[in-house]
N, C-alpha and C positions, 0 to 999 in steps of 0.2 A: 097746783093750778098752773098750766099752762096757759100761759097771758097772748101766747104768741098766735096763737089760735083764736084767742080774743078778739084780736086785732087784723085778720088775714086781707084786711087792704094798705094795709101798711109800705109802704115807698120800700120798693126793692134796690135801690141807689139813690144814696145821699151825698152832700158834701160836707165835709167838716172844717171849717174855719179856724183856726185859733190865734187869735186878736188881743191887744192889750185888753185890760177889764175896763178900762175908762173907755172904748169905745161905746158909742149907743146907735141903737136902731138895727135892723132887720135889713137893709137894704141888700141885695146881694150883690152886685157892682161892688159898692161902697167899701162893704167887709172883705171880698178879694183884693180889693190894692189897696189895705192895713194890713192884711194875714201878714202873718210870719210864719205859718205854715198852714199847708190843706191836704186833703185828701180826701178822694172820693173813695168810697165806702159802700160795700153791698152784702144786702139781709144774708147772715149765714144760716137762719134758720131755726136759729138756737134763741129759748129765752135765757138774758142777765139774770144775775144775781138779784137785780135791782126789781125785776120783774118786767122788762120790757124788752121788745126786742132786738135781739144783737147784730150791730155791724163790725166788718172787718176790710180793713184794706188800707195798704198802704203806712203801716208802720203802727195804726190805729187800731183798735179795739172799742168798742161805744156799745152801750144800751140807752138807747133815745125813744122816747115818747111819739110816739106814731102820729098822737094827736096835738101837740102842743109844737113840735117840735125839740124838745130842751134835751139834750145830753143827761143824760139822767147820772153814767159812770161812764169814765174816760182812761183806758193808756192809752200813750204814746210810747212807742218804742220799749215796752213794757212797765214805764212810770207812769204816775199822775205827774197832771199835769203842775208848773210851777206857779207858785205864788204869782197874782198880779198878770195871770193870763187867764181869756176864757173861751169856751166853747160855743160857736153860734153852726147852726144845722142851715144848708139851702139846698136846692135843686139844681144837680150839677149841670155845670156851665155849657153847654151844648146838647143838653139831653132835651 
């Protein structure tokens, strides 16, 4: 099944966040000056593994939920990411 097809309004550019796990909320100000890292990220076209569709950019790899927003599967620089960090999705900052 192609999921990506499923979903073909899906956000052609996202931002990825990656923030302590104790941070809360959505705000997207807020979660750019906590990040310890970001990167904007755009649909490659491809569905994950995960079954959702795939971004890429910037040292990242993601399959993220078109609808919820959530990171569903993450590298960074071809790791996951480490203990005690997490992934929050927004609308890049100028777009």
């Amino acid at each position: 099944m192609d999921t990506h097809r499923q979903h073909p309004r899906h956000p052609q550019r996202l931002e990825i966040l990656i923030v302590p796990e104790h941070v809360e909320g959505r705000d997207a100000a807020h979660l750019a000056e906590v990040a310890i890292r970001s990167a904007v990220v755009d649909a490659t076209g491809e569905t994950g593994a995960s079954g959702y569709p795939r971004y890429a950019g910037g040292g990242m790899v993601a399959d993220i939920d078109p609808e919820t927003s959530t990171v569903e599967a993450l590298l960074v620089d071809g790791s996951e990411l480490d203990y005690g960090l997490s992934a929050r999705v927004a609308r890049p900052r100028g777009d």
